[in-house]
Backbone bond lengths (Angstrom), bond angles and torsions (degrees), N, CA, C in turn:
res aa  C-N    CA-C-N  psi(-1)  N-CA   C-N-CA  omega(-1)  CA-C   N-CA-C  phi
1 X - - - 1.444 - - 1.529 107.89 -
2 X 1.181 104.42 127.05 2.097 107.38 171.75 1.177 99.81 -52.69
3 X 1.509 105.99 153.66 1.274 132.36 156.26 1.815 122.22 -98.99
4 X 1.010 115.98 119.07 1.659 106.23 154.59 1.155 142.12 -109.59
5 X 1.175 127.03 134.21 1.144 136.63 -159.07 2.077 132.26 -105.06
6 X 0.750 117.42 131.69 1.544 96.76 -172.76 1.062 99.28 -86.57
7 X 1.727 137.67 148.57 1.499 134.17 166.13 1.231 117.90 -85.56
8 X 1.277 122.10 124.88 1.186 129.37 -175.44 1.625 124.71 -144.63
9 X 1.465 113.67 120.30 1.291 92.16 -166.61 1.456 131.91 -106.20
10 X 0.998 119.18 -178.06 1.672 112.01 -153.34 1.739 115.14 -88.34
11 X 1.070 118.34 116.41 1.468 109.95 167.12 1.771 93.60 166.39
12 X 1.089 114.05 -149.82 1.419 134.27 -179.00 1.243 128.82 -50.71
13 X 1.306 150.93 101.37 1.230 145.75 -163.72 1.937 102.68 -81.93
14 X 1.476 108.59 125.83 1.247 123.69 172.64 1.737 115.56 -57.13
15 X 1.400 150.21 122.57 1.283 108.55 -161.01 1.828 98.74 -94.70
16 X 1.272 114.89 -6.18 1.535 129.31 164.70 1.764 105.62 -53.47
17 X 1.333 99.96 140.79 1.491 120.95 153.38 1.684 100.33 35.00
18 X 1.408 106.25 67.55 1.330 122.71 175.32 1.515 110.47 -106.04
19 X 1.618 124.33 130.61 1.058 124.40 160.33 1.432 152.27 -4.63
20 X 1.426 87.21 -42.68 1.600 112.52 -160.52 1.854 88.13 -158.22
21 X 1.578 122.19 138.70 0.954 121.93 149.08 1.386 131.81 -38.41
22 X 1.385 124.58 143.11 1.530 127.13 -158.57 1.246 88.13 -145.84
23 X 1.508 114.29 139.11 1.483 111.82 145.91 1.391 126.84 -86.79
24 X 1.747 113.04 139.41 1.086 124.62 -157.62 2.135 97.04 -99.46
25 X 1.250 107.41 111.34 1.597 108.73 161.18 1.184 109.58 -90.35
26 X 1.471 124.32 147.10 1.311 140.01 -167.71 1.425 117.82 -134.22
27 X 1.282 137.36 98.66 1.710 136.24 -165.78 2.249 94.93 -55.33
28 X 0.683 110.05 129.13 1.693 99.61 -167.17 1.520 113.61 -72.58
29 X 1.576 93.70 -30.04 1.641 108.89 166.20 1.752 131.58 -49.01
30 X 1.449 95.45 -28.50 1.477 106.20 164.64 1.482 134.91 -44.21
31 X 1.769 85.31 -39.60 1.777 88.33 -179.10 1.771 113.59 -74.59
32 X 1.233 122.39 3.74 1.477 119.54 159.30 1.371 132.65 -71.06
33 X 1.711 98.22 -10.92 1.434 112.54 -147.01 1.764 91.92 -102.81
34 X 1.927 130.44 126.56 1.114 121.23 -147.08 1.687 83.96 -80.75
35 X 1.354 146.87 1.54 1.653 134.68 -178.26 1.635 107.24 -173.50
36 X 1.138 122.03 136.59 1.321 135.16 -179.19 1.905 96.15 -101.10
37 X 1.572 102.38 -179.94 1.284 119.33 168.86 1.660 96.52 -135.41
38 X 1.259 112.38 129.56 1.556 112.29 174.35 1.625 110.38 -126.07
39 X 1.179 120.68 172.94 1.280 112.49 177.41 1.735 110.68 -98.57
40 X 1.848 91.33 145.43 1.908 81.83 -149.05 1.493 88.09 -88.19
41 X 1.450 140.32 6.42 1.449 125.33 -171.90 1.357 125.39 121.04
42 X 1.703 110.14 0.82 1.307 110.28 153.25 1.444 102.87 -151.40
43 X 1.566 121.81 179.71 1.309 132.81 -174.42 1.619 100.29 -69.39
44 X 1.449 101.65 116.90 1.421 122.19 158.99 1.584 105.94 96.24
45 X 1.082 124.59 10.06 1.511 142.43 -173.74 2.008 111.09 -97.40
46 X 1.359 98.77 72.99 1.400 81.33 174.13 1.492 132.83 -99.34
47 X 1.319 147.75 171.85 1.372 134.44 175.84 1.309 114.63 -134.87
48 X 1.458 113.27 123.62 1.528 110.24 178.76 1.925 98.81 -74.39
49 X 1.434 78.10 150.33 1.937 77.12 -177.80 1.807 93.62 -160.34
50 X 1.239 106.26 157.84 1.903 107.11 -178.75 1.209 85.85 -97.46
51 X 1.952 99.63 128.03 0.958 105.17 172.38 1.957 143.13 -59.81
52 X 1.606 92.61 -9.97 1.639 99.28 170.98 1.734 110.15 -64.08
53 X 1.373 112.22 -10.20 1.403 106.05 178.36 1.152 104.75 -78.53
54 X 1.406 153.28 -44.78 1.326 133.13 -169.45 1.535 103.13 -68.11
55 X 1.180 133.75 -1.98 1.415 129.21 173.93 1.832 106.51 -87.08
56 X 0.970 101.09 -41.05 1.527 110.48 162.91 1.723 122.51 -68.78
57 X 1.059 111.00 -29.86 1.887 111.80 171.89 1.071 117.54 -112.60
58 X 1.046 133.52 -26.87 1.330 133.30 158.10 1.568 140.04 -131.29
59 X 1.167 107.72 156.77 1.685 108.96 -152.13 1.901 90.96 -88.96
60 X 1.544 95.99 115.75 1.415 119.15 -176.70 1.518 107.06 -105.35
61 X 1.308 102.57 159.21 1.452 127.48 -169.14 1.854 104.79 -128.66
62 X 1.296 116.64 82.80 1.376 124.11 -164.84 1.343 93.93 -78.33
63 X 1.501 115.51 125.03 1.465 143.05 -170.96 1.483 114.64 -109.28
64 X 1.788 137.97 131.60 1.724 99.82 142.69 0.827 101.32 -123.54
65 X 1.554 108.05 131.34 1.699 118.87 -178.16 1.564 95.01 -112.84
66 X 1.154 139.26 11.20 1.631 134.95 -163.18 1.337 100.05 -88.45
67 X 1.400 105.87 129.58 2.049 121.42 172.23 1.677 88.28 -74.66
68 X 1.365 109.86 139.22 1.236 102.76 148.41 1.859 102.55 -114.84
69 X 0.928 116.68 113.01 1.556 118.28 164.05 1.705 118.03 -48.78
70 X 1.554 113.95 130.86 1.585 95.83 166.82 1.535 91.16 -119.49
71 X 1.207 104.57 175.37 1.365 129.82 -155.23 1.422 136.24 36.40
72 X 1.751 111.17 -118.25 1.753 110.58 161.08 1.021 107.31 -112.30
């Protein structure tokens, strides 16, 4: 029996104008940061944007996954 397949290609998922709802994780530390770079929706397409906007467009899931290392 065939198989079909959807094409899809490999790397970073945009969290904009997605197919299918996605949940969005968010490092929480970000929102200190005065501008992020995200991917705008295709390969090699990035967009500076303040990061309080993805709290405003899309429904985020504020995470902290960040090591902070102490010492050496």
């Amino acid at each position: 029996m065939p198989h079909t397949f959807v094409y899809e290609e490999h790397g970073g998922t945009s969290p904009f104008s997605t197919r299918q709802p996605l949940p969005v994780y968010v490092e929480k530390s970000i929102f200190d940061l005065p501008s992020i770079y995200i991917n705008g929706g295709k390969r090699g397409f990035l967009i500076e944007i303040n990061p309080d906007d993805l709290r405003t467009t899309l429904e985020v899931v504020e995470v902290e996954t960040a090591v902070i290392k102490s010492g050496g």
